[in-house]
C-alpha positions, -999 to +999 in steps of 0.1 A: +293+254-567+299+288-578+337+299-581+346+335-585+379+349-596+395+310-593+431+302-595+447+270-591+486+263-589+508+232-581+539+242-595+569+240-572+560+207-556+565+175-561+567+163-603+533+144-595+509+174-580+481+179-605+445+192-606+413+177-611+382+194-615+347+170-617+323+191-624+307+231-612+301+266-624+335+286-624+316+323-629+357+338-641+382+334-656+399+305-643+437+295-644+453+263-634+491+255-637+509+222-626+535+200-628+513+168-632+481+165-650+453+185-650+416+171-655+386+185-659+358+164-666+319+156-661+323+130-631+305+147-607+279+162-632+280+192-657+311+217-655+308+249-669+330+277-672+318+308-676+347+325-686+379+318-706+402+293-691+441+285-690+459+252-679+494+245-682+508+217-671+554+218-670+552+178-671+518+159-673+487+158-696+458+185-702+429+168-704+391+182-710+364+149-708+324+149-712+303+115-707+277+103-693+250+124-709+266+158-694+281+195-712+316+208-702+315+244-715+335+268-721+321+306-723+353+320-740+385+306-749+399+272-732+443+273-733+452+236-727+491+235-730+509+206-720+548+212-721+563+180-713+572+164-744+568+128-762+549+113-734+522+140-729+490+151-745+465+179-749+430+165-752+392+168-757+375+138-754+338+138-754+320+098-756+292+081-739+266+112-752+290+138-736+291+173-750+325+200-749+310+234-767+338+259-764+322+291-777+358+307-785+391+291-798+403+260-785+445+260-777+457+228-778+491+227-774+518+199-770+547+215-789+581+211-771+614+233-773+636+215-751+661+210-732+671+182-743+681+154-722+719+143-724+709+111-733+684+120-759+695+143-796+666+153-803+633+175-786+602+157-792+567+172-789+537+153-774+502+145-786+466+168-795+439+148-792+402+158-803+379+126-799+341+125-801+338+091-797+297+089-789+294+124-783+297+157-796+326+185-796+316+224-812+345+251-809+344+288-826+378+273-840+411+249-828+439+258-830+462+228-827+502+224-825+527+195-819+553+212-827+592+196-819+613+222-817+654+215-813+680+238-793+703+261-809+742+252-807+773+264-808+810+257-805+807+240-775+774+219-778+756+208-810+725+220-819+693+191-816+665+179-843+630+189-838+609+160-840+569+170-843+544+147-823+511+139-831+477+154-838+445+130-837+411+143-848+384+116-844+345+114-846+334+079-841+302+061-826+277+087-843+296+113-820+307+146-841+330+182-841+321+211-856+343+240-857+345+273-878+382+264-885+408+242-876+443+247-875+467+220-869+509+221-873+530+188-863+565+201-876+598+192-863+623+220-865+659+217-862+679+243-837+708+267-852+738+267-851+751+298-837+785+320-834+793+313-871+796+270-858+787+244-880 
């Protein structure tokens, strides 16, 4: 079904709410934030967005997925940030003759900045996944970041490493990606020290 100017929000609910999208036409611009994951995928048949899109999920995964012989496009740019750290991903997975064509730039992004848990010294970033496993991914260009970045200290708390995560780019099963550029950083950074502290 047609879906004009669409937003979608879970945030401020439970840790678990996500979204999950199984096919359409979205005719705008279409934004989706949550604290769980966020999937859009082919289940339902094709899914096409006719405008740029933007998920952000605070604590799960960001997932794009084509099968079963369908397209998920993107007229524009697609923003797939997923903020939660070591255990989360940012993916485009197209297998089983599936096609993702993103006519813009691709955003993945599973960098992470913290906090840091008490138990934990360091900020870990997630995974970016681009897998065309049997099928076919095409992007203007993808940009990709895993970037771990630690928090600044000072005299009363130490700063944290920056550990980077993981960036995966896979074409298996006669599947392919084709992109004008891609741009990938996996860095771990270090936070400061501030107030002259060492």
């Amino acid at each position: 079904s047609d879906q004009d100017g669409t937003g979608m929000q879970s945030f401020n609910t439970t840790i678990n709410a996500g979204i999950d999208i199984t096919g359409g036409d979205f005719t705008s611009y279409v934004w989706g934030l949550a604290n769980g994951d966020i999937n859009a995928e082919t289940l339902d048949g094709p899914l096409k967005f006719e405008n740029s899109l933007f998920f952000d999920s605070g604590h799960g995964s960001v997932i794009l997925s084509a099968y079963g012989d369908k397209m998920l496009s993107v007229v524009g740019n697609a923003f797939l940030s997923a903020r939660g750290g070591n255990a989360v991903e940012a993916t485009l997975d197209a297998y089983d003759g599936g096609t993702i064509d993103i006519t813009g730039t691709g955003y993945l992004d599973a960098g992470y900045s913290g906090p840091v848990e008490a138990s934990n010294t360091a900020a870990y970033a997630g995974t970016v996944n681009v897998e065309a496993d049997g099928g076919n991914i095409s992007a203007g260009s993808l940009n990709l970041n895993a970037v771990g970045q630690g928090t600044d200290g000072n005299a009363d708390n130490s700063a944290t490493n920056g550990h980077g995560g993981y960036i995966n780019i896979t074409a298996d099963l006669g599947g392919s990606i084709n992109a004008g550029s891609i741009n990938a950083n996996a860095s771990g950074y270090g936070g400061n020290m501030l107030d002259s502290s060492t």
